[in-house]
C-alpha positions as CSV (number, residue, x, y, z in Angstrom):
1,X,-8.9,20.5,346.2
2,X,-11.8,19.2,348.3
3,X,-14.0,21.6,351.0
4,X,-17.1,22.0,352.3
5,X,-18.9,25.3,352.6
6,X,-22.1,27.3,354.0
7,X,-24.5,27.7,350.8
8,X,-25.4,31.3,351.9
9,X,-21.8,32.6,352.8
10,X,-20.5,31.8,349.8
11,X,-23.3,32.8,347.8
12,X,-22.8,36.6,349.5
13,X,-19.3,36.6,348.8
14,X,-20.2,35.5,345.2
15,X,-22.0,38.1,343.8
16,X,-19.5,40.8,345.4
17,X,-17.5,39.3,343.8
18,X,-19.2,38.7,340.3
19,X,-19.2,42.7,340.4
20,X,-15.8,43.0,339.6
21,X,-15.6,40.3,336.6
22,X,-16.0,41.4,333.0
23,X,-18.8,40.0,331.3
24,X,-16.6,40.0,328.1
25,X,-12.9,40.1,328.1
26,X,-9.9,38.8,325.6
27,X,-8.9,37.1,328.4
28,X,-11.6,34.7,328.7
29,X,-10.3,33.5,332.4
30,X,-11.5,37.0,333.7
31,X,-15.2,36.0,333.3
32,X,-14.6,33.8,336.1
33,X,-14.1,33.5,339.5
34,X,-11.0,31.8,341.6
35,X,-11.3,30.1,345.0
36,X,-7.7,29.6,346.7
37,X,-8.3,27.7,349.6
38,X,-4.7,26.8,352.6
39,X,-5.7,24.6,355.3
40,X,-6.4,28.5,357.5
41,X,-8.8,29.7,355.2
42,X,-10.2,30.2,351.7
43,X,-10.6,33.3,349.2
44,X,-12.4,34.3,346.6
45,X,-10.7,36.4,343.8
46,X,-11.8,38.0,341.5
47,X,-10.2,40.6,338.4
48,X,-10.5,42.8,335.5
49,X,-7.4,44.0,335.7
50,X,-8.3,47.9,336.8
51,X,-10.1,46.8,339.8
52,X,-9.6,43.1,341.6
53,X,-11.6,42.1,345.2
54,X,-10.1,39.3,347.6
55,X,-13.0,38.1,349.8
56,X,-12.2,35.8,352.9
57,X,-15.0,33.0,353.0
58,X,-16.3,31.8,356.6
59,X,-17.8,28.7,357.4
60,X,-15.9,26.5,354.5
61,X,-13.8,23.1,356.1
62,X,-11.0,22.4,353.7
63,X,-10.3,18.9,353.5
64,X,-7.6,19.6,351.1
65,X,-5.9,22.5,350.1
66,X,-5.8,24.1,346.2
67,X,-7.6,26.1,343.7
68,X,-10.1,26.2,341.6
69,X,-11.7,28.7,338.8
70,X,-15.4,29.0,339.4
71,X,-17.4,30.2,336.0
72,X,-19.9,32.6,337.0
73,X,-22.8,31.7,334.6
74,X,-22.7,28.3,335.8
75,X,-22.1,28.3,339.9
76,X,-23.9,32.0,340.3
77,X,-27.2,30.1,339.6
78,X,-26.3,26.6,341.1
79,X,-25.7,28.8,344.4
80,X,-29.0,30.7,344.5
81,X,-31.4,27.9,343.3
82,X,-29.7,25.0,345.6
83,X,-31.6,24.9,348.8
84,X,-28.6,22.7,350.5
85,X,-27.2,24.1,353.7
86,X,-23.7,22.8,352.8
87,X,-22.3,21.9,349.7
88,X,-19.3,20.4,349.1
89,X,-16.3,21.4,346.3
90,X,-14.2,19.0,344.7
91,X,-11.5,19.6,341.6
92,X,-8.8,18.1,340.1
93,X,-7.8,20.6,338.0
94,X,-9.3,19.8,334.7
95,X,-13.0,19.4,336.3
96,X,-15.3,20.5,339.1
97,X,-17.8,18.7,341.3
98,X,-20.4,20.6,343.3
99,X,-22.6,18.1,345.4
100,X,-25.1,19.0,347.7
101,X,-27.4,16.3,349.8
102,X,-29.3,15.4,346.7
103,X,-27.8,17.2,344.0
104,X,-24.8,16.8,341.9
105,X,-22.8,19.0,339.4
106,X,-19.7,18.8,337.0
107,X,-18.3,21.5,335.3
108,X,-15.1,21.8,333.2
109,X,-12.6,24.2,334.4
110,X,-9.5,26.1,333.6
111,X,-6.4,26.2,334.7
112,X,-6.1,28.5,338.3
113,X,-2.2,29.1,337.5
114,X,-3.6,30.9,334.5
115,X,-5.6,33.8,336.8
116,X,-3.7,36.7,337.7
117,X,-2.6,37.3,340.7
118,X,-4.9,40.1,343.0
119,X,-2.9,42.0,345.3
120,X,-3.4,41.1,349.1
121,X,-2.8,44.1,351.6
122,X,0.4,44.7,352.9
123,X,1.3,48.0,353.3
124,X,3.4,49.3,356.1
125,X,1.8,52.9,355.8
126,X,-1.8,53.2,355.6
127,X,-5.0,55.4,357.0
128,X,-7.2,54.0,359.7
129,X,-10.8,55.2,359.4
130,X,-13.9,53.8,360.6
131,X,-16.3,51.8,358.2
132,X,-18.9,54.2,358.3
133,X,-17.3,57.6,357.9
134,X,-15.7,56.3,354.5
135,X,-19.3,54.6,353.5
136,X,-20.8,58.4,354.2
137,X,-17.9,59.6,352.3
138,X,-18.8,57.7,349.3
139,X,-22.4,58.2,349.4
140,X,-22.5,61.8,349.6
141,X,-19.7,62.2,346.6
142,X,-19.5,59.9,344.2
143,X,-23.6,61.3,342.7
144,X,-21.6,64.7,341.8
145,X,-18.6,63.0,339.6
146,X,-18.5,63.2,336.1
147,X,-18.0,59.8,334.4
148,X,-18.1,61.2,330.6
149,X,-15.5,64.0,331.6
150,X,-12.6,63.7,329.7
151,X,-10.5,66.8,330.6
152,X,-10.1,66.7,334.6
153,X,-10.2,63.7,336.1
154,X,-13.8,63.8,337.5
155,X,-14.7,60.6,337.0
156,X,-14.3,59.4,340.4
157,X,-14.2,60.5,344.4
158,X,-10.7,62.4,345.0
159,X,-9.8,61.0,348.5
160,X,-6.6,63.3,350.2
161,X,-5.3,61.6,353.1
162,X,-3.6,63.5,355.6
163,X,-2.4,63.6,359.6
164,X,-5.9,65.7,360.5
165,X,-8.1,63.1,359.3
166,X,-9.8,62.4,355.5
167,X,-11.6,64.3,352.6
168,X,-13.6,63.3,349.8
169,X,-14.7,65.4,346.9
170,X,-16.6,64.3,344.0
171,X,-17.4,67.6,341.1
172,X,-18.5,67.3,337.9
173,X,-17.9,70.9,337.5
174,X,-21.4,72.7,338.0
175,X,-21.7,71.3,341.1
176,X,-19.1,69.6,344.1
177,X,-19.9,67.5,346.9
178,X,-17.0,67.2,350.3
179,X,-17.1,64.9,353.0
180,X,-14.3,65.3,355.8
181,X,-13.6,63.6,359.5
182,X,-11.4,62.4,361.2
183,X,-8.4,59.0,360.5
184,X,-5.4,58.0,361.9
185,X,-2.7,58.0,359.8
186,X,-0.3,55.2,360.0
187,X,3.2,54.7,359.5
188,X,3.0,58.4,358.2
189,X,0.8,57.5,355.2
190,X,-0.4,60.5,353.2
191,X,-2.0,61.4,349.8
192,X,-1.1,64.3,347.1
193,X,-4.1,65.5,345.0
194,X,-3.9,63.1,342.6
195,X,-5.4,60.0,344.5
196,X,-9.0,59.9,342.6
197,X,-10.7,56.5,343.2
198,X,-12.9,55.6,339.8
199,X,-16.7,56.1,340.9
200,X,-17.6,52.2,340.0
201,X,-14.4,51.3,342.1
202,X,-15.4,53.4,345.3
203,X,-18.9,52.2,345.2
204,X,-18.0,48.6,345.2
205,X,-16.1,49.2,348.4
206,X,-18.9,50.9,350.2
207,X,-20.8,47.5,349.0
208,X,-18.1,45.4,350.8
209,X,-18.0,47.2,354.1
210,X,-21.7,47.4,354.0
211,X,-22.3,45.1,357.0
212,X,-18.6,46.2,358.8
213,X,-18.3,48.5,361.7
214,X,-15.1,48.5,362.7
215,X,-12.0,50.3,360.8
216,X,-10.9,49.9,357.8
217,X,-7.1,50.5,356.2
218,X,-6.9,52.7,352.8
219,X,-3.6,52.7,351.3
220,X,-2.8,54.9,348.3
221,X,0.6,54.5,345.6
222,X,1.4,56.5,342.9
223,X,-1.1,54.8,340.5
224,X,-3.6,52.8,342.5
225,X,-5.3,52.4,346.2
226,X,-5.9,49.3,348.3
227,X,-8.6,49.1,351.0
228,X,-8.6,46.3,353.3
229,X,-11.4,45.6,356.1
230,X,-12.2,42.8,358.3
231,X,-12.7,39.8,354.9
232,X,-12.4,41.8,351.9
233,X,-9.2,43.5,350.1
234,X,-10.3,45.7,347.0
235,X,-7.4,47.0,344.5
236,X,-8.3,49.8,342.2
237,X,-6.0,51.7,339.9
238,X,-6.5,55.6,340.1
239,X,-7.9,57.9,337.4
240,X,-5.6,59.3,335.3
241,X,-5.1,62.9,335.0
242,X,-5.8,66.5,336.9
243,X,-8.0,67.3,339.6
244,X,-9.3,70.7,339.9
245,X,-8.0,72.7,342.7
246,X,-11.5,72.4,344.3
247,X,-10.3,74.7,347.3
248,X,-9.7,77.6,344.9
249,X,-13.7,77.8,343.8
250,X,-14.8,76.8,347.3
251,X,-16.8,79.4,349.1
252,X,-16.0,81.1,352.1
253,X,-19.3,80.0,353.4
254,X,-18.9,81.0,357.2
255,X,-19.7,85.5,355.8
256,X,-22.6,84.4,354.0
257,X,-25.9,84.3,355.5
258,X,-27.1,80.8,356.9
259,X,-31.1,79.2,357.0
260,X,-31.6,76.3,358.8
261,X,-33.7,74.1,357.1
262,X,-35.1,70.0,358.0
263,X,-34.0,67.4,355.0
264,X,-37.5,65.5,354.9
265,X,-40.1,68.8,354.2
266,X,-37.2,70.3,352.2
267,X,-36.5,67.4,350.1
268,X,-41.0,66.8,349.5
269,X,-40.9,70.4,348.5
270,X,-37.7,70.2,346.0
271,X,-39.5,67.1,344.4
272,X,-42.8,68.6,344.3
273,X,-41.5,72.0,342.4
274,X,-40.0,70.1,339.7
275,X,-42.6,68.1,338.6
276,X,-43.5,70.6,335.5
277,X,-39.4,71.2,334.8
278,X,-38.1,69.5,331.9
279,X,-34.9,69.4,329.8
280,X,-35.2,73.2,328.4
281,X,-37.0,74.6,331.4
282,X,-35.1,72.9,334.4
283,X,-34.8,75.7,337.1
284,X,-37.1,75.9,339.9
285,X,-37.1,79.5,341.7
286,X,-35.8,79.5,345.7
287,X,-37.1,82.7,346.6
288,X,-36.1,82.8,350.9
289,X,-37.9,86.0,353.1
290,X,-40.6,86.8,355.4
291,X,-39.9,83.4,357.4
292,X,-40.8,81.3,354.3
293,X,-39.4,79.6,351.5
294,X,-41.3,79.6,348.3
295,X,-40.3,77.0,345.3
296,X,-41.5,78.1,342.2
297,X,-41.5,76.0,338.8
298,X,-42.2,76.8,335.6
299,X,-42.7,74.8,332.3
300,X,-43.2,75.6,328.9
301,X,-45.8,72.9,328.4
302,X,-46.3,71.1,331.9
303,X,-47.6,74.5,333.4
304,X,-46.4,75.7,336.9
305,X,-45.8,74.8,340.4
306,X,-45.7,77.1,343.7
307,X,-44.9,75.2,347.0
308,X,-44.0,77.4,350.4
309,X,-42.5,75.7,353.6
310,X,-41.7,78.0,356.8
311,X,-38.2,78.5,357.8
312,X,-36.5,80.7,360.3
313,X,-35.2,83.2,358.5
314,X,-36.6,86.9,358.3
315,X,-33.1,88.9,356.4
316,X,-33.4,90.1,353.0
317,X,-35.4,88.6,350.2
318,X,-33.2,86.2,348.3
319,X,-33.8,84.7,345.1
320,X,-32.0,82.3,343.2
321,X,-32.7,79.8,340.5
322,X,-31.6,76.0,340.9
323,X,-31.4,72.9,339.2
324,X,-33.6,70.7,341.2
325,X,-31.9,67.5,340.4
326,X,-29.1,69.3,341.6
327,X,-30.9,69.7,344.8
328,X,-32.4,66.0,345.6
329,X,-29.0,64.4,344.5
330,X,-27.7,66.0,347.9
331,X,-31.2,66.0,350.3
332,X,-31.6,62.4,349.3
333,X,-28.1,60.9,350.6
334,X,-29.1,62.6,354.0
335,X,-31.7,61.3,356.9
336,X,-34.7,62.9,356.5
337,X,-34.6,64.1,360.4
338,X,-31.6,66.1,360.0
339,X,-31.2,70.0,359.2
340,X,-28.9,71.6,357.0
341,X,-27.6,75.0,356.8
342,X,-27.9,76.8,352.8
343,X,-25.6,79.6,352.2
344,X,-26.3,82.1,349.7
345,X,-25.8,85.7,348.5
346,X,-27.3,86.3,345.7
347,X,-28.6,85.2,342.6
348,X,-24.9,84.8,340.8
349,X,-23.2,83.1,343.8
350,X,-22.7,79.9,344.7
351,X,-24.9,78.1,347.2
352,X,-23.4,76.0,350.1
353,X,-25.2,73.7,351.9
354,X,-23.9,72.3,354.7
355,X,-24.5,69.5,357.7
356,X,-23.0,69.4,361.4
357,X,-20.9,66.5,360.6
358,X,-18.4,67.4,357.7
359,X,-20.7,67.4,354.8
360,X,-20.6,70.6,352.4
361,X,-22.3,70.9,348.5
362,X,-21.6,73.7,346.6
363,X,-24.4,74.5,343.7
364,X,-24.1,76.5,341.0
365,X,-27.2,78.9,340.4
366,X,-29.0,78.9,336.7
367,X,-29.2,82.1,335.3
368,X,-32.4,84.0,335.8
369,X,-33.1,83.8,332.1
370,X,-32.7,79.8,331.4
């Protein structure tokens, strides 16, 4: 195999995929990184055998076609330290050569028949949605899932594909987090409620369609999902076990009474109140009347906090007591220029905060006596 590439393309393409690779593994080859390269184009692949990225490579002239295994610890650094525009890739199966205008390195390699193979995409029935609905999607669910759950399967973003379009839910049980808009499904491609994408798996595809804004294709099995956009192809297999029915313990939101609010003083205020919370004494007070809302915190040791902002709203005194982490974890995945809408009842009930594009978060209130 011989090619030339750009430094800093391949370098980006690299690290994403250095995310996927075990830093330890039995299987030794899995701490490395393979680069297939046909006389059309060259990819990057990389494995851990739950999740596995394909990442086509611009800018590299193959000379002649073949692969090579790349060891992280060795060409992650060469890459970032070389200041060489071009540098150009030479095995022979046994070694490596990296040379650059007036640098050269050798490495010893393995064996690229030994790597195993990463799925490419394609699927005849797949979802259609644009790049930055699905990054939005994953932003504003995968903070509520549940990682160290062990009886639902919360620990990932549960993703239900249908005709009208996409939703995302991520719940961790005290708290859930849903994102829906609108896809095209494809060759009548749908999901069941069993499709939950593992939270470090959805995340690394938000990182590769950072810079995309065109569509991308999701495509969902019985056990795993592929997304594909314009270079990259990212496998995951799905978490095992059962999703809550999330629709049964979701408000009716629309008969409870709504307060506009702006993200950015909201989310100062939120931050502010919990400065004298800790661990035992988390809640923060949202008392809403009298066209104000007053935050009120209260700690053992740290002492107190009282912050008011005006809002429009002049009903009944409502009071109910929040976790404020609870409470930044949603403002903070939102533009600071936007308003939401909060929900509430009463001090027992659910909150619901909403957005104008799709976005709902339902919080469970603290009990008045925590």
């Amino acid at each position: 195999m011989k090619l030339t590439c750009n430094r800093e393309k391949l370098l980006h393409a690299f690290q994403l995929a250095s995310g996927v690779a075990p830093q330890r593994s039995p299987k030794p080859i899995l701490e490395n990184i393979k680069l297939e390269a046909s006389s059309e184009q060259a990819t990057l692949m990389a494995t851990d055998l739950e999740v596995g990225i394909r990442i086509d490579v611009p800018g590299l002239e193959v000379e002649a076609p073949g692969s090579v295994i790349l060891p992280i610890k060795r060409v992650g650094p060469l890459l970032r330290e070389s200041s060489d525009e071009k540098l150009r890739i030479e095995s022979d199966g046994a070694r490596m050569r990296i040379r650059g205008e007036r640098s050269e390195f050798q490495f010893p390699t393995q064996n690229p028949d030994e790597f195993p193979v990463v799925r490419a995409f394609e699927e005849q029935k797949y979802h259609q949605v644009a790049a930055r609905l699905f990054r939005e999607l994953v932003r504003r669910t995968v903070y509520a899932t549940d990682t160290e759950s062990s009886r639902y399967a919360l620990g990932g973003v549960l993703v239900e594909l249908s005709a009208e379009g996409i939703v995302g839910v991520g719940t961790d049980g005290r708290r859930l987090a849903r994102q829906q808009g609108p896809a095209e499904a494809v060759g009548g491609h749908q999901t069941g409620d069993h499709t939950v994408i593992p939270a470090r798996a959805v995340q690394l595809m938000e990182r590769a369609i950072a810079d995309n804004d065109e569509n991308i294709q999701l495509a969902a099995r019985e056990n795993d999902v592929l997304l594909k956009s314009q270079r990259t192809t990212i496998y995951s297999r799905l978490v095992e076990g059962r999703y809550p029915k999330w629709r049964d313990v979701f408000p009716r939101y629309e008969e409870m009474p709504g307060v506009e609010i702006p993200v950015g003083p909201f989310y100062s205020a939120v931050r502010q109140a919990a400065i004298v919370t800790s661990e035992e004494r988390r809640g923060v007070d949202f008392q809403f009347g009298d066209g104000r809302l007053v935050l009120a915190g209260h700690g053992a040791e740290a002492g107190e906090s009282r912050i008011e902002l005006p809002i429009a709203y002049e009903g009944q005194e409502i009071r109910v007591k929040l976790d404020p982490r609870f409470v930044a974890d949603f403002l903070k995945v939102l533009d600071p220029d936007k308003t939401i809408t909060i929900h509430l009842r009463d001090s027992e009930s659910a909150v619901v905060c909403t957005t104008d594009d799709g976005y709902a978060y339902v919080i469970m209130p603290l009990s008045r006596e925590s």
